[in-house]
C-alpha positions as CSV (number, residue, x, y, z in Angstrom):
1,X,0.2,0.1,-29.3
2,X,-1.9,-0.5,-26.0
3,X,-1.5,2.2,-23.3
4,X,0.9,1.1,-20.0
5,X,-1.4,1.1,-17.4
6,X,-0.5,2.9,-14.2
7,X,-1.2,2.6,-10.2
8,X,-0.7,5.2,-7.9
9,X,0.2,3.8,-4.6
10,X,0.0,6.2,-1.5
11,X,-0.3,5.8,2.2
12,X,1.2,6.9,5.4
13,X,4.8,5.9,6.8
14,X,4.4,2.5,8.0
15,X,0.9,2.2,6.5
16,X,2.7,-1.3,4.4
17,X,3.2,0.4,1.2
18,X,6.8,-1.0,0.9
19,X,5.3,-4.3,1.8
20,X,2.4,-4.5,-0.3
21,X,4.9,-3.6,-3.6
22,X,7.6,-6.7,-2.5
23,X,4.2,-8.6,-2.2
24,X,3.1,-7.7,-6.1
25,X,6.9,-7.8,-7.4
26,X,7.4,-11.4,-5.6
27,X,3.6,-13.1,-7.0
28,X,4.3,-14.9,-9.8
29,X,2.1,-13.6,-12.1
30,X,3.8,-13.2,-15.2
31,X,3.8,-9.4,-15.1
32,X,6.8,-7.1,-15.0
33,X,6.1,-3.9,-13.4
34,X,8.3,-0.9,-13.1
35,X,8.3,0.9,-9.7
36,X,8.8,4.3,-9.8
37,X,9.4,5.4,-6.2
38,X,8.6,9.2,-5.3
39,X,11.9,9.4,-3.5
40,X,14.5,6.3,-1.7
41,X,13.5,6.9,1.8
42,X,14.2,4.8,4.9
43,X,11.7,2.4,3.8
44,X,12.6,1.7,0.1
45,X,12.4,-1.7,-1.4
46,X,15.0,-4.5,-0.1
47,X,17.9,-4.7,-1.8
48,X,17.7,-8.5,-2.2
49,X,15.5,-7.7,-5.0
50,X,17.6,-5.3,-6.7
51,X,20.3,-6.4,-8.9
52,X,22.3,-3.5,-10.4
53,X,21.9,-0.2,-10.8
54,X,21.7,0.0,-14.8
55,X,21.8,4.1,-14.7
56,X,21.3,7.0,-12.4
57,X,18.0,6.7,-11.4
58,X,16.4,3.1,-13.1
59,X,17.3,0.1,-11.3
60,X,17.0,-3.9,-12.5
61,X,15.0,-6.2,-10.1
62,X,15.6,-9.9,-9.9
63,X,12.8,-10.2,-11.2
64,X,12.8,-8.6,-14.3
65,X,11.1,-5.2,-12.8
66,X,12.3,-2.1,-13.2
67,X,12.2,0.3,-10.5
68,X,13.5,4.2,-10.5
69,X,13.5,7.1,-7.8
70,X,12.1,10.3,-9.0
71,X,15.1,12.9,-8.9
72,X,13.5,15.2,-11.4
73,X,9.6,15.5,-12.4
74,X,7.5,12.9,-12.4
75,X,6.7,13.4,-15.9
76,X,10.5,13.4,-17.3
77,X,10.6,10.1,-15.6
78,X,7.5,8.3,-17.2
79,X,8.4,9.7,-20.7
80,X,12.2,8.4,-20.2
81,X,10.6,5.0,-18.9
82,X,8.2,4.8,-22.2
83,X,11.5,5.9,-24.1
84,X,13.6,3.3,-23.1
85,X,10.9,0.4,-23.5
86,X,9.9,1.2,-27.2
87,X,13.8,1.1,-28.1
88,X,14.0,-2.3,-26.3
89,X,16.2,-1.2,-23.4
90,X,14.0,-2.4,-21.3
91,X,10.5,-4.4,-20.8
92,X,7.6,-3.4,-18.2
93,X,3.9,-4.3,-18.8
94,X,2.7,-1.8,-15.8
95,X,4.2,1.1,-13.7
96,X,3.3,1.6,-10.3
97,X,4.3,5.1,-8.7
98,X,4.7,4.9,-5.1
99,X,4.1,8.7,-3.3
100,X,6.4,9.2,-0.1
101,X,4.0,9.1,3.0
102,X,2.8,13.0,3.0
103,X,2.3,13.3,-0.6
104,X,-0.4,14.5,-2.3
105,X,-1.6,12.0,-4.9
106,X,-3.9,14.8,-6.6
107,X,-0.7,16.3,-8.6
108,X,0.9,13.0,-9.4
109,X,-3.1,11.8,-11.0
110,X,-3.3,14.6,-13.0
111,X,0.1,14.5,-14.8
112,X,-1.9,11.4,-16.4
113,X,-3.6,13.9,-17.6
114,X,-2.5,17.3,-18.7
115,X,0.3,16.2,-20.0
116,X,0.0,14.7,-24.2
117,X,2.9,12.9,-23.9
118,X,2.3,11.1,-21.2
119,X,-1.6,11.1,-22.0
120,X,-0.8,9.0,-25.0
121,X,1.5,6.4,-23.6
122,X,0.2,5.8,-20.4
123,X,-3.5,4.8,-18.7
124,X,-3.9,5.7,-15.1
125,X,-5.9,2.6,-13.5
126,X,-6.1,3.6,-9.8
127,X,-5.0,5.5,-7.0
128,X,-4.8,2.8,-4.1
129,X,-4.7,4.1,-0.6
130,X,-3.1,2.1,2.3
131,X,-4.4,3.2,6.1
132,X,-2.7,1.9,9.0
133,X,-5.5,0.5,11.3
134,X,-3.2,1.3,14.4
135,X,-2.1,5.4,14.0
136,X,-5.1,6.0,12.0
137,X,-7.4,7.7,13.8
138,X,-4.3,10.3,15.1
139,X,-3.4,10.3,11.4
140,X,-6.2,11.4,10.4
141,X,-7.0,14.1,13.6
142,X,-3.7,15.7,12.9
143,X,-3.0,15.6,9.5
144,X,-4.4,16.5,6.5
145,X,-2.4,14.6,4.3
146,X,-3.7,11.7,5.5
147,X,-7.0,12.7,4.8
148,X,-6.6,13.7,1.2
149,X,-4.8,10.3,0.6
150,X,-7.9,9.0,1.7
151,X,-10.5,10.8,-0.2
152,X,-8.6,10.2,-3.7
153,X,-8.3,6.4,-3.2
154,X,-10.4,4.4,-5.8
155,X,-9.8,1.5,-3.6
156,X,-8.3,1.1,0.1
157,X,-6.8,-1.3,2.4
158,X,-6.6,-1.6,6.0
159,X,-3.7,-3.0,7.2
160,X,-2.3,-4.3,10.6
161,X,-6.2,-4.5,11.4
162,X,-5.4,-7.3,13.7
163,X,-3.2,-5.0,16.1
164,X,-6.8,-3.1,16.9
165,X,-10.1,-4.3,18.7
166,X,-12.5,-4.9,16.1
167,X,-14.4,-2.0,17.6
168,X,-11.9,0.6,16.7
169,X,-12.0,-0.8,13.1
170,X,-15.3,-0.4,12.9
171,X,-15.5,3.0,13.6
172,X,-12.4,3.6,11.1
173,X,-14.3,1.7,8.3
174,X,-17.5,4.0,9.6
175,X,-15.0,7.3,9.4
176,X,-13.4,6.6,5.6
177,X,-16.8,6.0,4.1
178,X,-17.9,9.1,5.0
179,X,-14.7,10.8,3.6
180,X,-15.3,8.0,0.9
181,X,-17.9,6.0,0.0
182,X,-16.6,5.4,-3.9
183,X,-13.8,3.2,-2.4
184,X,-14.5,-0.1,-1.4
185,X,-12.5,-0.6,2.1
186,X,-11.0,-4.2,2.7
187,X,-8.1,-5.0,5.6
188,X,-5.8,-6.9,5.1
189,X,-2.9,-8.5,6.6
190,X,0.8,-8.2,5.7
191,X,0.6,-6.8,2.1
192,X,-1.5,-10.4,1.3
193,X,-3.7,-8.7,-0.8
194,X,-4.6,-10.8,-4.0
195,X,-3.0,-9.3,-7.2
196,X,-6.4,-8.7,-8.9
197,X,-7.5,-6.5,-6.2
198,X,-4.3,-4.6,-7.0
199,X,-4.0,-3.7,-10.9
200,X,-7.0,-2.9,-13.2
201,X,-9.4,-1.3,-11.2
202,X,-10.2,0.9,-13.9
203,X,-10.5,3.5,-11.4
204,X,-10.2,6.4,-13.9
205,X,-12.4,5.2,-17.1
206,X,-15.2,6.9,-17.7
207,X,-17.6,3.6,-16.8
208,X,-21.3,3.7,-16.3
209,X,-21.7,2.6,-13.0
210,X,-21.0,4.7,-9.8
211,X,-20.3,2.8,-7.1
212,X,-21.5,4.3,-3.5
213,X,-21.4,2.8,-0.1
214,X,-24.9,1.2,-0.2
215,X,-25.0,2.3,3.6
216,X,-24.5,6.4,1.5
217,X,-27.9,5.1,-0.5
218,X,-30.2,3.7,1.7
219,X,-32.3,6.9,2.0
220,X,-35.5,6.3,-0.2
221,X,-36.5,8.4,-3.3
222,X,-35.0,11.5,-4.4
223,X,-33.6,14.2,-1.7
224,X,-32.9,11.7,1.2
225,X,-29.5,11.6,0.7
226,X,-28.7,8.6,3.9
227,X,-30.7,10.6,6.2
228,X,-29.9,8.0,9.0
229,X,-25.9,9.7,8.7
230,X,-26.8,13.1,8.6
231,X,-25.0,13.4,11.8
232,X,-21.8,13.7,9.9
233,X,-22.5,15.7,7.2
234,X,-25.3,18.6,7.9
235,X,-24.8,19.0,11.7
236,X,-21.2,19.6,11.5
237,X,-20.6,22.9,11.3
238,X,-21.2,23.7,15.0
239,X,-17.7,22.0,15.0
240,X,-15.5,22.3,12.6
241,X,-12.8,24.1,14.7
242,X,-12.2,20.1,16.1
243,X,-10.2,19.0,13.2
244,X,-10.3,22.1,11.0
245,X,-6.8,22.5,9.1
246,X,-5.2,24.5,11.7
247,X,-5.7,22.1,14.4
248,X,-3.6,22.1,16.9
249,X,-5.4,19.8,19.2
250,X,-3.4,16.7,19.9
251,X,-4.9,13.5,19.3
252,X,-5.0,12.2,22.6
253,X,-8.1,14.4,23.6
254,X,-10.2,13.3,21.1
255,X,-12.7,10.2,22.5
256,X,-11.9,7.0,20.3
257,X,-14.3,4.9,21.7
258,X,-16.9,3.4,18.7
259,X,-19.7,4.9,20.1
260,X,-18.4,8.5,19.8
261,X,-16.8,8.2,15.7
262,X,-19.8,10.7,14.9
263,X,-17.6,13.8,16.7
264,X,-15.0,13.4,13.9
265,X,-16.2,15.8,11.3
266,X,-12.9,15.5,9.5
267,X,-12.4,18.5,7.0
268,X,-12.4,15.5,4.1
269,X,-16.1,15.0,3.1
270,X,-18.3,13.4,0.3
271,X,-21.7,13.8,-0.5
272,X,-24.1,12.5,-2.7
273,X,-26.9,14.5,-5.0
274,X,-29.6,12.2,-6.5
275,X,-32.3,13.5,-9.1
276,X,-34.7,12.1,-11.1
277,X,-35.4,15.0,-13.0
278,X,-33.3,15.8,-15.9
279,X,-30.4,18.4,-16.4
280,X,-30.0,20.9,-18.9
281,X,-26.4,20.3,-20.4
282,X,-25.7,24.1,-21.0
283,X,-26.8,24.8,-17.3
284,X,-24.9,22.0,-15.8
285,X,-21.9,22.5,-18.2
286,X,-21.9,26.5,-16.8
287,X,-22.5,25.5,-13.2
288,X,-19.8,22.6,-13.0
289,X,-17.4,24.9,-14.7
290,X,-17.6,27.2,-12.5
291,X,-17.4,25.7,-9.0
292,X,-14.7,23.7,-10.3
293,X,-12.9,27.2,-11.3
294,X,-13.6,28.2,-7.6
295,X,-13.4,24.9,-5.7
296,X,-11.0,22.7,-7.5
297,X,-8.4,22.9,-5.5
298,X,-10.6,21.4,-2.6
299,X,-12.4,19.1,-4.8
300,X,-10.6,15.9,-4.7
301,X,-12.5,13.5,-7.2
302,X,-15.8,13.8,-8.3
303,X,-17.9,11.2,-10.7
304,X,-21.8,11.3,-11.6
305,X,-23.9,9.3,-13.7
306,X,-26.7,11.6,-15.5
307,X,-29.6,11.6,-17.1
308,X,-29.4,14.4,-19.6
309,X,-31.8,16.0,-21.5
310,X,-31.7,15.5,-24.9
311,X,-30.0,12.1,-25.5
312,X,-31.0,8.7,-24.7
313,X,-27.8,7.9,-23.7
314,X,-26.0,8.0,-20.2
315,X,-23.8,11.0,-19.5
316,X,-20.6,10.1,-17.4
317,X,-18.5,12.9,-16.0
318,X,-15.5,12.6,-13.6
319,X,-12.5,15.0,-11.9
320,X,-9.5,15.2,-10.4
321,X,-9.2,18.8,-8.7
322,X,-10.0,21.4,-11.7
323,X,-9.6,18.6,-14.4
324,X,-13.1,17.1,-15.8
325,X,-14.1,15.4,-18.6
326,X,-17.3,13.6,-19.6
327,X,-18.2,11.4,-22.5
328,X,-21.7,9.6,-23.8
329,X,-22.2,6.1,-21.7
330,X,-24.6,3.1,-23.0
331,X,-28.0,3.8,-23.7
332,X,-31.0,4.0,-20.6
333,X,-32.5,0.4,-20.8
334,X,-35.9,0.3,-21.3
335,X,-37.6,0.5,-18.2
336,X,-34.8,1.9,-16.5
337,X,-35.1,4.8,-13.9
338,X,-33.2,7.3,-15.6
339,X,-31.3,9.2,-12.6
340,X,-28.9,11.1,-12.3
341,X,-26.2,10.0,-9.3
342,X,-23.3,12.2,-8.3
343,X,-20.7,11.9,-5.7
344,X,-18.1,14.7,-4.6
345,X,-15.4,13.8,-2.2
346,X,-13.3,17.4,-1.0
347,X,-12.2,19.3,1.5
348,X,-15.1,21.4,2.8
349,X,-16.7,21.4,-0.3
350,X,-20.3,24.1,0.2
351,X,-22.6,21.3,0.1
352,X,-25.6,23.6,-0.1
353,X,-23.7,25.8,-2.7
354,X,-23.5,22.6,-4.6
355,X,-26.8,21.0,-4.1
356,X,-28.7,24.6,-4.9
357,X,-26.4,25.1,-7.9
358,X,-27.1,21.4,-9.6
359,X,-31.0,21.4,-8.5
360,X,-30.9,24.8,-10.8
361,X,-29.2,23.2,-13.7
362,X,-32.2,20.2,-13.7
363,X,-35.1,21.3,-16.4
């Protein structure tokens, strides 16, 4: 039987979650989805769209979708939801979990994954990340919630981006590529976001491409890692008291304008390591194990691309936090550079730790 695929939806208070979800339950698009929501708070879904409450904690929509709160773990919840739809009870296609506003989506990913049970019934697509255009900028200087949500998002949408000058959403856009540039960014306006921007993303399968910000890639050759934003990333640490994880700053002092978005060194970070050279797969295996044994708590996704030595064919590695797993891609086309492209996205992550360690594991 094909795996349920699942969406994590997470976001601020007031960042539209609640509206983008009545947007994908009202599309006619054939598809029954069961909500799963992290916990009824003020915002939950409408009642005109629920008809009955059918037990404790599953609810019928109007629509044919099913929708639960979470009053026990996460994972009692998808197995009872699996449970129920292979006895007939009831019929989903797709299960979207939305996180309350401060949640950390890291936990709620990896239940997709330590878990057999759940492992075997259910495919994680994406973790989608909604940003408020308006109360972002204090979101993110205050809190680091915010910027977590931010750096797990496979894909991201601005919303109320007409409420801002388009100035301020540049230098948003500017700020959550460099926290990350594996998500692409898109505003949008009410929740109207298209349902195939929405559901199978394939965020979480091990594919061969990587995508990065091509703004992260324009340095040239191997080692100029977007040289022309290095203002963010190596020049930082005269600063990181601004918005370091105790900061008590309010938001008010810090400058907004789009000229100044390079003072934000915001604690959430990505980087990118490039090589043409080829790793040693016991090296690597021994280096990645063990930052992510020190680190992975900090790390909040990581992918690569690389050219190992050895096989012909692609290595593709990924993470959540400590969790990693790799697998053999397609084979290097003739003519094709074989490089190895990596991205890390965490919070405070030892870039030069990092870079040393991996140029060590190359042969």
């Amino acid at each position: 039987m094909a795996l349920i695929p699942a969406t994590i939806l997470t976001g601020f208070l007031g960042s539209g979650k609640t509206t983008l979800l009545k947007r994908v339950l009202g599309e006619a698009h054939g598809q029954k989805i069961a909500v799963i929501e992290n916990e009824f708070g003020e915002e939950n879904i409408d009642n005109e769209i629920l008809v009955s409450d059918v037990t404790e904690n599953i609810i019928q929509m109007s629509n044919g979708c099913v929708c639960c709160t979470i009053r026990e773990d996460l994972r009692t919840t998808l197995q009872d939801l699996a449970e129920r739809r292979r006895k007939g009870e009831i019929s989903f296609d797709r299960v979207v979990i939305e996180t309350t506003g401060l949640a950390d989506p890291g936990p709620v990913a990896q239940t997709f994954f330590m878990d057999d049970e759940v492992a075997e019934q259910y495919l994680l697509d994406a973790v989608l990340t909604l940003v408020d255009a308006k109360h972002a900028a204090d979101q993110f200087n205050d809190r680091q919630e915010a910027r977590r949500q931010v750096g797990f998002a496979d894909q991201i949408f601005i919303t109320k981006a007409d409420l801002v000058s388009e100035a301020a959403l540049d230098a948003l856009t500017h700020r959550l590529k460099h926290m990350n540039p594996r998500a692409p960014i898109r505003a949008v306006n009410f929740g109207e976001v298209p349902i195939k921007s929405v559901f199978d993303l394939r965020g979480f399968n091990l594919n061969a491409t990587l995508d990065i910000d091509p703004e992260f890639l324009s340095g040239t050759g191997h080692g100029k890692k977007a040289e022309k934003h290095s203002h963010d990333h190596d020049h930082g640490h005269d600063h990181d008291h601004v918005h370091g994880e105790h900061c008590n700053h309010p938001s008010h002092d810090h400058d907004h304008d789009h000229g100044h978005h390079h003072h934000h060194d915001d604690d959430v970070k990505s980087f990118v390591f490039r090589s043409s050279r080829a790793f040693d797969p016991a090296k690597l295996e021994e280096f990645l194990g063990a930052v992510v044994q020190i680190y992975g708590p900090k790390m909040l996704r990581y992918k690569g691309v690389l050219n190992m030595k050895g096989t012909s064919r692609k290595v593709i590695f990924q993470g959540v936090h400590q969790l990693m797993g790799s697998d053999l891609g397609p084979e290097w086309a003739m003519g094709e550079q074989r490089e190895s492209k990596m991205v890390f996205i965490g919070i405070d992550l030892p870039k030069d730790i990092l870079i040393q360690g991996l140029n060590q594991s190359l042969i």
